[in-house]
N, C-alpha and C positions, 0 to 999 in steps of 0.2 A: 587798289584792293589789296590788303593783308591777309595773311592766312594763319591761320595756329591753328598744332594741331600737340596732343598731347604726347607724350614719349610713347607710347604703345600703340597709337595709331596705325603706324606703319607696320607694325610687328603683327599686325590681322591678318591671317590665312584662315579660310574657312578649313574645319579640317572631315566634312561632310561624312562619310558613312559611322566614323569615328566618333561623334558627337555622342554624347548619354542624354540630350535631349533633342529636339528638331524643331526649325521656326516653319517646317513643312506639317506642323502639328497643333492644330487648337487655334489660331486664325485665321483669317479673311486672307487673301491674297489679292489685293486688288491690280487690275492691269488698266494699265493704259492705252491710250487709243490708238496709239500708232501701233504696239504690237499687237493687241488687237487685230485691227488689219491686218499683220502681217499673217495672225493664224489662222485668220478666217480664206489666205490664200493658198495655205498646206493642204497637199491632196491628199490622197491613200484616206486607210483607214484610218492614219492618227492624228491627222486633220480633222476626221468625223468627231473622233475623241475631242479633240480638240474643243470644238465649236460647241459637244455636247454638253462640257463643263462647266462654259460662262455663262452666268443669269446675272439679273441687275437684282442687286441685295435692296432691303426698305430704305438705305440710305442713300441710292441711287448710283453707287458702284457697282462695276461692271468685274464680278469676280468669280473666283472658281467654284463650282459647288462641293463641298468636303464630302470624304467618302465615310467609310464607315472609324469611327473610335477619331473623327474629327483631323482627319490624313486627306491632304493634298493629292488629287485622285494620277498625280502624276510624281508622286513618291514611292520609289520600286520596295519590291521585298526586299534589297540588300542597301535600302536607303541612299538612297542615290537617284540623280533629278532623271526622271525621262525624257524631260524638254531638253537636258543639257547636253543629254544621250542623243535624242535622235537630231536635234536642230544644231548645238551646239550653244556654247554658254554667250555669245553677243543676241541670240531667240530669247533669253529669260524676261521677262517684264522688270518695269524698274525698280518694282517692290523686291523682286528677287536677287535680278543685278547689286542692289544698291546696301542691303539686308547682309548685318546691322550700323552699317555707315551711319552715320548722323551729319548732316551740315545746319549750321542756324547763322544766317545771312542778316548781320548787322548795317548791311550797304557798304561803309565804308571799311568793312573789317569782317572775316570772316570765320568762324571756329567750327573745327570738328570735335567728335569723340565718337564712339564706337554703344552700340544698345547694350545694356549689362545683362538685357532677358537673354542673349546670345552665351551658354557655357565658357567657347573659349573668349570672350569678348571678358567674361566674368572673370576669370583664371588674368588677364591680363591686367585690368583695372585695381585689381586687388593684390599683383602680384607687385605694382609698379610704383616706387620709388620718385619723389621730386617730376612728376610726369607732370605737372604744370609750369615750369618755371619759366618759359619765355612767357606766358600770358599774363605775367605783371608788369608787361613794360606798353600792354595793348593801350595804347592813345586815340580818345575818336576823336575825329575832325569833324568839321560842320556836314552835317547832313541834314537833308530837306525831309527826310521820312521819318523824323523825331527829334527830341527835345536833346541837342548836343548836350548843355550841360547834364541835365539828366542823366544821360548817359556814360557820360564824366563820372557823375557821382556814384552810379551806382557800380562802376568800373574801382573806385576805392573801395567801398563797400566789400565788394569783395576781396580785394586785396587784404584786408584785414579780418576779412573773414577765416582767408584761408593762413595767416598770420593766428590767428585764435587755433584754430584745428590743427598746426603742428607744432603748439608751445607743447615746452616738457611739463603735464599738467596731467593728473588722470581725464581720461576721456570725459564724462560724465562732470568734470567742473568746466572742462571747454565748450561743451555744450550748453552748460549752463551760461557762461558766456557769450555764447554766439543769442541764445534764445534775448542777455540783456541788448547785446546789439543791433537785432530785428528793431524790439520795439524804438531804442534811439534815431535807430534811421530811417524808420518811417514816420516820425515825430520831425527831423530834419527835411524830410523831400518831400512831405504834404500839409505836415502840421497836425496831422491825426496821432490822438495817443491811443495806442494798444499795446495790450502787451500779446506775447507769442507763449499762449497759452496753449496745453494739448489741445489735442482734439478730441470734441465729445464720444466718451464712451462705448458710443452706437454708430459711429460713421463707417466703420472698417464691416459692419455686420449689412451694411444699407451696400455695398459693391458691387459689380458682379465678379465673377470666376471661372476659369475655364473649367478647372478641376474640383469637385466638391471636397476631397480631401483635403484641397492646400486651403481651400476656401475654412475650415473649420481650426483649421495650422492657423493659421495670417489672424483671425478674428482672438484664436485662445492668446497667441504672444502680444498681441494689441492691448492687451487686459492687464498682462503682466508687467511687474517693474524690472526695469533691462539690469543684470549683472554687465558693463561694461568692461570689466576687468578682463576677462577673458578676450582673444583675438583684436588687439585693443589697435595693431596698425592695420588691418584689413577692415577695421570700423572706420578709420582714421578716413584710409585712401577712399572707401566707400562716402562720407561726407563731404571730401572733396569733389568727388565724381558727380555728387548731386549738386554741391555747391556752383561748380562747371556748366554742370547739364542746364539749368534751372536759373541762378538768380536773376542774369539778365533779363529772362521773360519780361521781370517787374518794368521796361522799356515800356510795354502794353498797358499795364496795368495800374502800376505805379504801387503795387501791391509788394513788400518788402516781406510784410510777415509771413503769406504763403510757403511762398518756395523757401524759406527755413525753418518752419515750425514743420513741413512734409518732412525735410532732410533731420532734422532731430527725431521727430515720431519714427522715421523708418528705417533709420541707424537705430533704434532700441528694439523693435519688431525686427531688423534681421538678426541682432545678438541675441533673442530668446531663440529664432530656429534654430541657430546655428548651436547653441548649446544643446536643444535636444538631437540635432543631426551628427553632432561635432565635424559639421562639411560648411565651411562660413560662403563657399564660392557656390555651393550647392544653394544654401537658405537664400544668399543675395541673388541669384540669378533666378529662383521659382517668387523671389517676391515680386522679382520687378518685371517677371512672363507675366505675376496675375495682375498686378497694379498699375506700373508705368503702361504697359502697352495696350491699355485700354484709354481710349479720351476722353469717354466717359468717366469711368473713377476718375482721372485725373482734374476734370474740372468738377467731379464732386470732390475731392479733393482743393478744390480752389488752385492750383496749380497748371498755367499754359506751359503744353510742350512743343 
């Protein structure tokens, strides 16, 4: 087994009460079954807490119940975890432990990246520089749990992808590039032609949202036609990060167009917030609190994460 990981991978410290947003805010927190256990053995009263907090949600998850303004009912007044306080940080569940880690387990080859819904995880991805460079030398070998060459190919695929996204070119013709390469190579690896057209007018209004504000934000820049000129290497490193996060999914699916007609549409949706916020770390990390980290949008989205 191989590992890659991107140049700011390792450079993640969470930097908790300091944060100007919180992943202790507006999700699910789902726990797993060994700690579970392990809280259903904590005495005293905050063991009672404890116990009191977990209900099985409609999706059949075993999670916290949020408090009030959608707060982790064990997110203190000075922000900061109570579990890590009173148990210590090896007690957090693995959504917590693990938050915003990412691994996506190809069998014979492995890649990280960091959630960009995370602020400083955002601050990093956008700040960072050639942060994929060993992942073009990723080679898969025969593996039993999918189509090696497949795999092969869609491993070029994006090496040329990401080849497209840091020629000397305005953004906005690279993309236009990258949109003819979709359809090429999914005409190449299935023999289907489409093209990587937008996406219909109404899909971003059809999502859900944590926030009704951002939720009105996200729908009005979705309408809008993107000035790319402005913040044009933090758009850059941002369609990289998608490109990264995402192309391979198509191993599943075989679906090419998806995961870069998403990374085109939401490289222009965050260059409109980010122009009315003039904060590009701010626009790209409330896009991707309301979008990526929903599975839902996401596979209304057509996009496996």
């Amino acid at each position: 087994m191989k590992y890659y990981d991107p140049a700011y991978y390792s450079e993640f410290r969470c930097i908790a009460a300091a944060c100007p947003d919180s992943c202790c805010q507006g999700w699910d927190v789902v726990i797993d079954s060994e700690t579970e256990d392990f809280y259903n053995s904590v005495q005293g009263e905050f063991g009672k807490k404890l116990r009191e907090a977990i209900y099985t949600d409609p999706d059949g998850d075993r999670v916290f119940r949020l408090a009030e303004e959608k707060k982790c009912p064990f997110w203190g007044a000075d922000h900061l975890c109570d579990i890590y306080r009173e148990l210590g940080e090896e007690r957090l569940c693995d959504t917590c432990a693990q938050f915003p880690r990412i691994t996506m387990d190809y069998t014979t080859f492995t890649e990280h990246t960091l959630a960009l819904s995370c602020p400083e995880a955002a601050r990093l991805i956008l700040s960072a520089d050639d942060a994929y460079a060993d992942f073009a030398a990723i080679d898969c070998e025969n593996c039993e749990e999918y189509d090696a060459d497949a795999m092969r190919f869609l491993l070029r695929v994006r090496n040329r992808a990401a080849s497209i996204l840091t020629a000397s070119k305005p953004l906005a013709e690279r993309l236009n590039q990258l949109r003819i390469l979709a359809a090429e190579a999914q005409k190449e690896l299935t023999g289907d032609v489409f093209e990587c057209n937008p996406f219909p007018a109404t899909v971003f209004e059809e999502l859900e949202y944590i926030d009704e504000g951002n939720r009105e934000k996200i729908i009005q820049a979705s309408r809008e036609k993107a000035d790319l000129s402005q913040h044009e290497a933090e758009l850059t490193r941002l369609a990289l990060y998608w490109l990264y996060r995402y192309l391979l999914s198509a191993i599943d699916t075989y679906d090419l167009i998806a995961p870069l007609r998403f990374i085109i549409a939401s490289v222009g949706i965050v260059a409109n917030l980010a122009q009315k916020s003039s904060d590009i770390i701010t626009a790209a990390q409330t896009y991707s609190k309301e979008i990526e980290q929903s599975y839902e949008n996401m596979e209304e989205l057509g996009v496996r994460s």
